[in-house]
C-alpha positions in Angstrom: -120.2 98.2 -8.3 -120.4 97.9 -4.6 -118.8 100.7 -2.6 -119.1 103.8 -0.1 -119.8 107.3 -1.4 -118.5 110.3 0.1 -120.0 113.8 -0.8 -117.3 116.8 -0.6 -119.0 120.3 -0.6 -116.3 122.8 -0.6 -116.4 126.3 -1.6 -114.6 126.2 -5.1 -115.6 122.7 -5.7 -117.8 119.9 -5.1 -116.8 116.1 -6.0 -117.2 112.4 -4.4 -114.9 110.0 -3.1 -115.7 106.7 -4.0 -114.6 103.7 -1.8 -114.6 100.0 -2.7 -113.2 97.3 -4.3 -111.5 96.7 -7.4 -113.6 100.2 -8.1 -111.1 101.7 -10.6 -111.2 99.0 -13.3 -115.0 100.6 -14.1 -112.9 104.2 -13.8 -115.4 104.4 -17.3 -118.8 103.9 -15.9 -117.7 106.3 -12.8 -117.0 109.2 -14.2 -119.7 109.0 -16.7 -121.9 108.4 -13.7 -120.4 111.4 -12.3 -120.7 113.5 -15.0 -117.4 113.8 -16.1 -116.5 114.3 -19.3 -113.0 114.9 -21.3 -111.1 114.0 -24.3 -107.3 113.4 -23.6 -106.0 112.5 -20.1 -102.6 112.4 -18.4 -101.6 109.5 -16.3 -98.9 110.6 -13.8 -98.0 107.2 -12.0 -96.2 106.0 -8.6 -93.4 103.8 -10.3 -94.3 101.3 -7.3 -97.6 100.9 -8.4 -98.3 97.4 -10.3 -98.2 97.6 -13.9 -101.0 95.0 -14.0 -102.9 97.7 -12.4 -102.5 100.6 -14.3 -103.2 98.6 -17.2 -106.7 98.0 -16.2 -106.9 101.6 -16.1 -105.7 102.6 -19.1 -107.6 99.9 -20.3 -110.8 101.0 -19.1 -110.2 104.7 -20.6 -110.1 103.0 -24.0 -112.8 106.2 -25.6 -110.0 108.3 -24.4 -106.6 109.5 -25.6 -104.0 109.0 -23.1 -100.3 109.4 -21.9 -98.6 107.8 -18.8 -96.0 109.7 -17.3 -94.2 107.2 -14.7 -92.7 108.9 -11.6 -90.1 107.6 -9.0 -92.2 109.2 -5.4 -90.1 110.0 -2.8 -89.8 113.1 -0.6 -86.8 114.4 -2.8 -88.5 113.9 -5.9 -90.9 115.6 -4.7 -90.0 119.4 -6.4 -90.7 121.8 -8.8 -88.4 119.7 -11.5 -90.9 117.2 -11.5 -93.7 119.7 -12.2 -91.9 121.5 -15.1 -91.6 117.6 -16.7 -95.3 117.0 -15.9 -96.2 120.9 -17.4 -93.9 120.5 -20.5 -95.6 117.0 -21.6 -99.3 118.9 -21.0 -97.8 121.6 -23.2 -95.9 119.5 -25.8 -99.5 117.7 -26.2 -101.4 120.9 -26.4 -103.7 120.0 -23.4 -106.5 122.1 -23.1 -108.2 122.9 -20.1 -111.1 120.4 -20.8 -108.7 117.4 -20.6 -107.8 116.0 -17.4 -104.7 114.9 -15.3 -105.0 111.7 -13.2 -103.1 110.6 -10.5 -102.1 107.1 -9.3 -100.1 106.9 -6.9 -99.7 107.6 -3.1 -99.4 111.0 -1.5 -96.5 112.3 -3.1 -97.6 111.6 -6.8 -100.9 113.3 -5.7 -99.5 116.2 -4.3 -97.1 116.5 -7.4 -100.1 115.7 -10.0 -102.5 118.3 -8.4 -100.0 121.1 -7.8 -99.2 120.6 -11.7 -102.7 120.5 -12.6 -103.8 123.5 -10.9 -100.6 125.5 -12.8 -101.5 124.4 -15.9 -103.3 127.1 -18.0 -104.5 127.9 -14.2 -106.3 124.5 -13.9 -107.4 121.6 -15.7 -109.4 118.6 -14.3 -108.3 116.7 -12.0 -108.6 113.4 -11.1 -107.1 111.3 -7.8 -106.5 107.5 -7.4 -105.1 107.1 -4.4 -103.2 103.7 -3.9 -101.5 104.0 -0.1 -103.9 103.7 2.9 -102.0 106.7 3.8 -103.3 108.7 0.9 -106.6 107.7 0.6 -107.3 108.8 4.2 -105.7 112.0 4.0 -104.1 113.7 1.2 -106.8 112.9 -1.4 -108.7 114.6 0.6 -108.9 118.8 1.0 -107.0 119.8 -2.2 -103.9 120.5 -0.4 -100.4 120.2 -3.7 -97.4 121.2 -2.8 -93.9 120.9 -2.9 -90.6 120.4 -0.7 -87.6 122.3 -1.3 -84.8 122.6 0.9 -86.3 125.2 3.6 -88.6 122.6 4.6 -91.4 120.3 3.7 -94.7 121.5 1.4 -93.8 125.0 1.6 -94.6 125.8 -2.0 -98.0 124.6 -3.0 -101.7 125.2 -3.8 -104.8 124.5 -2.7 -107.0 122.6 -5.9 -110.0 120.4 -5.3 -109.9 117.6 -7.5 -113.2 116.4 -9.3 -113.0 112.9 -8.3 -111.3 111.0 -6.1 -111.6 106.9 -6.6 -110.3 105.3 -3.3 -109.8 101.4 -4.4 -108.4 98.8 -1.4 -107.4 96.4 -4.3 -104.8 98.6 -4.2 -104.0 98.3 -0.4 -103.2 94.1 -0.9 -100.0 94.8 -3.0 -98.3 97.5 -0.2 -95.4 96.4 2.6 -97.1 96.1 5.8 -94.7 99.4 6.4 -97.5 101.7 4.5 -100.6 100.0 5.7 -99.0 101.0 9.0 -97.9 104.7 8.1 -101.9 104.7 6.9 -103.2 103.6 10.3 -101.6 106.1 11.8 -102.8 108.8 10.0 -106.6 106.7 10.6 -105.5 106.8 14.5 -105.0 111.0 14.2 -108.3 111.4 12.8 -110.1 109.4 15.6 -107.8 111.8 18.4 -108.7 114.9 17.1 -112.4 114.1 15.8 -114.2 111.3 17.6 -113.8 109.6 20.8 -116.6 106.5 18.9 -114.4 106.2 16.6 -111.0 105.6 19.3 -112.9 103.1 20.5 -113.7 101.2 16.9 -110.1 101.5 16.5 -109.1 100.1 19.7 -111.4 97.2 19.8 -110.4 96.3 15.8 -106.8 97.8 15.8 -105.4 94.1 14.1 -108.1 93.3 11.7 -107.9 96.7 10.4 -104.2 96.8 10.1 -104.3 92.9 8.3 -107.0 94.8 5.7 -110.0 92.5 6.5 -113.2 93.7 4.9 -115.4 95.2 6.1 -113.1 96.7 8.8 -110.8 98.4 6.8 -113.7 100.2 4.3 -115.4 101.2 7.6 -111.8 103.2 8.9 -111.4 104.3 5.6 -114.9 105.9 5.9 -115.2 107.1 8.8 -111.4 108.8 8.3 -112.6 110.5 5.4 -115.6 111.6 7.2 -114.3 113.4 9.8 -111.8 115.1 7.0 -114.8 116.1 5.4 -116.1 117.8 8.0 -113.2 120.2 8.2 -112.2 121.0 5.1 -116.1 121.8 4.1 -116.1 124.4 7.1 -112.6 125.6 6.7 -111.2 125.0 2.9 -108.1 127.5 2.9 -106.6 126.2 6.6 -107.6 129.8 8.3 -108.9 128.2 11.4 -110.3 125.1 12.1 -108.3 122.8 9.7 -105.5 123.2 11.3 -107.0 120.5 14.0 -105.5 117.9 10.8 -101.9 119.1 11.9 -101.8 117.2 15.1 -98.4 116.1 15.0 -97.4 117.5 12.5 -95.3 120.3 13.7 -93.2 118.0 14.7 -93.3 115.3 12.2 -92.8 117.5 9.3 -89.3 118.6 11.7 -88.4 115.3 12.1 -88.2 113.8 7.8 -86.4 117.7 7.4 -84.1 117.1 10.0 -83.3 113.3 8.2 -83.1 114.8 5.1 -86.0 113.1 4.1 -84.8 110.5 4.2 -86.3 106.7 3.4 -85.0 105.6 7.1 -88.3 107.6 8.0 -91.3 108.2 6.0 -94.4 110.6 5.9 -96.4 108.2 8.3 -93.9 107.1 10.1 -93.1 110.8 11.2 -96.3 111.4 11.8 -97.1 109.1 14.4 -93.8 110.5 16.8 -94.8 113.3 15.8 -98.0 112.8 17.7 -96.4 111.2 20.8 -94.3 113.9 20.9 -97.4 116.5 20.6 -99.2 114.3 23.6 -96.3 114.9 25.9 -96.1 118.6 25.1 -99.7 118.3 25.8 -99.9 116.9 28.9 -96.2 118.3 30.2 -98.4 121.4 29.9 -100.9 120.4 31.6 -103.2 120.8 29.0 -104.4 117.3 28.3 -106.1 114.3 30.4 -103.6 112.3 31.7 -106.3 109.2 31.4 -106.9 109.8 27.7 -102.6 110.3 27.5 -102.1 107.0 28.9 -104.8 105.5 26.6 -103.6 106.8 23.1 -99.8 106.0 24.2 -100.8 102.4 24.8 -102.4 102.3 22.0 -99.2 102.9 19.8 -96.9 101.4 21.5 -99.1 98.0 21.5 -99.8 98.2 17.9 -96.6 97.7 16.4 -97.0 101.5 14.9 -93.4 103.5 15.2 -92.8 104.6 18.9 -89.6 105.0 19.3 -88.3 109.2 18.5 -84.7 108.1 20.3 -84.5 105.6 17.0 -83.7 108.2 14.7 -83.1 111.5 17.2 -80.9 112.6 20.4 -80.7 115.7 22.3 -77.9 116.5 19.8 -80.8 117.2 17.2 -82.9 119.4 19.5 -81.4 122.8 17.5 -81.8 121.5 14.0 -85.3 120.2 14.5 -86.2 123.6 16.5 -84.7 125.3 13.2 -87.7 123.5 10.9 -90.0 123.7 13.3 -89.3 127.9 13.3 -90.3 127.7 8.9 -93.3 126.3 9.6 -95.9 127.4 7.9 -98.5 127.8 10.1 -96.3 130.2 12.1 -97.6 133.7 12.4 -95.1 135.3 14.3 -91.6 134.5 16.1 -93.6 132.0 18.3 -93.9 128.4 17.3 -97.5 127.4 16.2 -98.4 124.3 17.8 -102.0 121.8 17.8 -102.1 120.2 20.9 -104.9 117.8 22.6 -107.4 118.4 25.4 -108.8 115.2 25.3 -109.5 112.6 22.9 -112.0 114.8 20.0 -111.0 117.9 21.6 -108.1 119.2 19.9 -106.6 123.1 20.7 -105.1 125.1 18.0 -103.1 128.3 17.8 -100.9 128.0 21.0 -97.8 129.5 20.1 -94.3 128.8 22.2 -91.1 130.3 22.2 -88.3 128.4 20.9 -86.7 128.8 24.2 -89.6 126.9 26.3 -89.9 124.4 23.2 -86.1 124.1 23.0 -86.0 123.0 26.4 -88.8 120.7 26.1 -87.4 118.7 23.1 -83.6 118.6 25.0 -85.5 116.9 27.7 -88.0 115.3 25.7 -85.4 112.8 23.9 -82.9 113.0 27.1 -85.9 110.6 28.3 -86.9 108.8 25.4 -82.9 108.0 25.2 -83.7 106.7 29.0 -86.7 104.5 28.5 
């Protein structure tokens, strides 16, 4: 089998990511390689995902006993119903904590399938298959489950490290070119926040990686997980450092509440604005490089990632979005907890605004993008 692996040390658990091609059809061999060992296993599957694929799967857990549990992903399936239908099957098939749950799907389903799993009889293993570019770059990696309800996004969750996660691009060739490029931009945050190198990879190979071309797109996927790695091994439970990986996200997470999570704008999507959004604060602050601004903003708006926030928002949203923005949960007080950017790899956490000064910023903010 030829692929990457990547070594995550955590305090509660240690487990690989394994990236390659067509990987998971020898799912088998892996986790015997890996030590991992159970008797019955639950397949909780993305809908979306090709049939042929999961077949290969299930196929290839032939010495084990095994269910399939087919889910439709989207941010409003995305709630505790869909737990208590994942917990009753575990419980209706007497699971023990030796069996295993596995996850195939995209950020959602993984989020769902580990928040279940670490309810269930207070954890059972725990396997991810990522299948969006989105996913495998991100939330496959760190343990982070939650749910949405309708305060806000992820606000009811866990954090559970899965034993394995198996990161497979065959996966990537059957996606709309609308999740390779809600991935990308997720690849893009990493390289802000964590390595100025790796900008420069990007921005010299932006097209090749966004058409898949090996090795070019096993190399982002890498060197994204990498840099994840690095923070969720010094700061597991968010207390600190980790929250460098909410660039943008302040925002973003705002923006899908605000649409009602809707499917006009996705995870990805939001998270990209989100960012341009978080530059501007940045710099309107005069906190950030004005050279480094004008780099990373280019770099969007030339690689046909989202750019435009007046597409989907006008001044007239600037209260509801403040509202979401208020129940995030990385607020600690009545201030709004933001991560901003000094430059590119040098991130700034834990500056907190009034929703006054933030209020005004956003009514100007899209007053302008409305301009351009």
């Amino acid at each position: 089998m030829n692929q990457i692996k990547l070594n995550i040390e955590t305090n509660t658990e240690k487990y690989p990511i394994l990236i390659g091609h067509r990987i998971s059809k020898n799912i088998s061999k892996i986790l015997k390689s890996n030590s991992i060992d159970f008797n019955r296993c639950l397949l909780v599957v993305d809908r979306n995902v090709p049939k042929k694929l999961v077949s290969t799967i299930k196929k290839s857990l032939k010495n084990k006993m095994s269910y399939i549990y087919y889910f439709k992903a989207n941010e409003l399936n995305k709630n505790m119903n869909n737990i208590n239908k994942i917990l009753d099957i575990l419980l209706n098939k007497n699971f023990s904590r030796d069996d295993c749950l596995i996850s195939i799907g995209g950020g959602i389903t993984g989020d769902i399938s580990g928040f279940a799993a670490s309810l269930f009889k207070r954890g059972l293993k725990f396997i991810n298959i990522p299948t969006t570019l989105l996913s495998q770059v991100d939330s496959s990696i760190g343990g982070k489950t939650a749910v949405n309800t309708s305060y806000g996004k992820n606000l009811i969750g866990s954090f559970y490290q899965p034993n394995l996660v198996i990161s497979d691009t065959q996966f990537l060739k059957t996606l709309p070119k609308r999740e390779i490029i809600c991935g990308y931009g997720e690849i893009l945050k990493h390289s802000i926040i964590g390595s100025k190198k790796f900008y420069n990879f990007l921005n010299n190979n932006k097209t090749k990686i966004l058409n898949l071309t090996s090795p070019f797109i096993e190399k982002s996927i890498y060197e994204s997980c990498k840099i994840k790695k690095a923070v969720v091994e010094k700061d597991e439970k968010e207390k600190g450092l980790r929250k460098i990986l909410n660039f943008g996200h302040s925002f973003a997470h705002a923006y899908e509440a605000t649409l009602g999570f809707s499917r006009k704008l996705n995870h990805g999507e939001a998270v990209i604005l989100g960012m341009k959004t978080a530059l501007d604060f940045s710099l309107k602050a005069k906190l950030m490089d004005k050279k480094d601004y004008y780099s990373i903003i280019n770099h969007i708006d030339n690689s046909d990632l989202p750019s435009s926030v007046s597409k989907f928002f006008n001044q007239k949203d600037t209260k509801k979005i403040l509202s979401f923005m208020a129940k995030d949960k990385k607020n600690r007080s009545n201030k709004i907890n933001l991560v901003l950017l000094k430059k590119i790899g040098a991130p700034i956490i834990n500056k907190e605004y009034s929703k006054k000064k933030l209020g005004l910023f956003l009514t100007n903010f899209l007053r302008n993008q409305d301009l351009n």
